[in-house]
C-alpha positions, 0 to 999 in steps of 0.5 A: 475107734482109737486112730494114730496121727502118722503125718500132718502136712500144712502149707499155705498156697494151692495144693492139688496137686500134693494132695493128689500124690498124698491121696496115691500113696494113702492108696498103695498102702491100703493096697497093702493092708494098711488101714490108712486114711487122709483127713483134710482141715484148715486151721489159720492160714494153712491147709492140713493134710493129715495121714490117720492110721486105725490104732490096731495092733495089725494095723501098726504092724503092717504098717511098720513093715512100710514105714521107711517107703512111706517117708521116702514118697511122703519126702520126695512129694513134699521136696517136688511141692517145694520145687515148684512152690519155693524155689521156681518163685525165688527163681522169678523173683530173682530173675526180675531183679538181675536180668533186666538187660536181657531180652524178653526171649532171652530171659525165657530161655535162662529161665527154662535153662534154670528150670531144668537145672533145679528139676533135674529134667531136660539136657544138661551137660555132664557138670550140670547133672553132677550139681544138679544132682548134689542140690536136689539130693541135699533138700530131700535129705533135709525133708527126709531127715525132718519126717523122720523126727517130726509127725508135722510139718509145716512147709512154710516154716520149714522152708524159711529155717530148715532151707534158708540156703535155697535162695542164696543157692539158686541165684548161684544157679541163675548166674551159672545159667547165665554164663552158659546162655551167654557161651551159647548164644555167641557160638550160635552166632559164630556158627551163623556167621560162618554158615554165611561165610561158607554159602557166599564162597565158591566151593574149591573142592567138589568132596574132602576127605578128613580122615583121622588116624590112630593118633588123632592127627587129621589128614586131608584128601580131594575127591581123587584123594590126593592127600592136600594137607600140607599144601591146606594147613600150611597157608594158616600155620604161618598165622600161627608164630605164637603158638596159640591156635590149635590144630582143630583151630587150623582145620576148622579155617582151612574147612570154612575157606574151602567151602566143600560141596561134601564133607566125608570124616573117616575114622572119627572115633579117633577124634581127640576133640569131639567138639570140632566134630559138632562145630563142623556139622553145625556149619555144613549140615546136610554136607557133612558124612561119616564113613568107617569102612572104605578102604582107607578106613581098614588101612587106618584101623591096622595102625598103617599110614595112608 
């Protein structure tokens, strides 16, 4: 019986897993009459997985009609194989030589901020999705284009001349994973410190009310709701003569010396800055409320002044 070599695979460190993937997809095309079979061997120092095809006119055919699919799912294997194999060990080689001045527990968390960033799993912020996105899709593009040239790979090599970017692109990864820790654990400890702040004040106000109108522009009410704006802003706009203090800024002060036992927001979908929102939830947490519906809501919706 005549067979046809589709695809041979060498790699040189523990393969399992991509042996596992190779062997799903062998299946799904068997499923779909392609009479396809996995042989393994070694030769040196690598490990082969090799895709063998019956040489028969219907089995060539069939196999045309899956022959994009199957360069698709071989590639997206051997791109996750190259993930985890390649760019997570140049990722820990360069997190040993760079971040020696960080803490244990902080090397782990850039570590796993970098994990996500290069896997494309986790939260990410929107930037961090976009270029997360643009890495990943330029080594499977490579790998792709490559099976469609080549009926062998040898991952080895492949990543050392095809992929020689990787390392010099994932220590750029690291560094933007650095700064965004370093951003997030001083504002960690901002909140921190303010939640302190606030839990040693006396409380002045048993309920605020922030309400926000149509134009974003924040006012505030007590619990019998008196507006009090003027009288809370304007002790803080008089530390403002340069003009660099915002007026979430402002709020976020006149909110932290205030000390409320309760938080109501009205009407947040108006918020300019969806920041100031989470920082103030951060702060106050359980005191914090939302409400979009009392009276003075409607009164804001209708675009009139409360």
């Amino acid at each position: 019986m005549i067979k046809l070599l589709l695809l041979s695979v060498g790699f040189n460190k523990e393969g399992n897993e991509l042996y596992d993937r190779f062997n799903e997809l062998c299946m799904y095309l068997k499923g779909n009459d392609v009479n396809i079979a996995l042989v393994e061997s070694d030769v040196g120092e690598y490990h082969y997985i090799k895709f063998i095809l019956k040489d028969s006119e219907k089995d060539i055919r069939n196999f045309e009609n899956y022959r994009d699919l199957f360069i698709s799912y071989a590639a997206d294997i051997i791109y996750d194989y190259i993930i985890k194999n390649y760019e997570f060990e140049i990722l820990n080689k360069l997190i040993r030589e760079n971040c020696t001045y960080f803490t244990e527990d902080d090397i782990n968390k850039i570590k796993n901020k970098c994990m996500a960033f290069i896997s494309g799993t986790g939260i990410l912020s929107v930037d961090d999705v976009i270029n997360s996105m643009r890495h990943r899709n330029t080594i499977y593009r490579k790998v792709e284009e490559f099976l469609q040239e080549s009926d062998e790979i040898i991952i080895d090599g492949f990543v050392k001349f095809r992929l020689r970017f990787i390392k010099e692109e994932v220590n750029e990864i690291l560094e933007r994973m650095i700064d965004e820790y370093i951003i997030e654990k001083e504002y960690d400890e901002f909140i921190k410190l303010l939640r302190y702040f606030v839990d040693i004040q006396e409380s002045k106000y048993e309920v605020l009310n922030i309400f926000v109108d149509l134009n974003g522009e924040y006012i505030l009410k007590d619990d019998s709701l008196n507006n009090i704006t003027k009288d809370l802003f304007s002790d803080f706009e008089t530390f403002n003569s340069n003009g660099d203090t915002t007026i979430d800024d402002i709020l976020l002060s006149v909110i932290v010396t205030c000390a409320p036992k309760r938080i109501v927001i009205h009407s947040v979908e108006n918020c300019k800055n969806k920041e100031i929102i989470e920082t103030i939830k951060n702060i106050f947490i359980d005191r914090t409320y939302f409400c979009d519906s009392c009276e003075e809501c409607n009164i804001i919706k209708s675009g009139k002044i409360i």
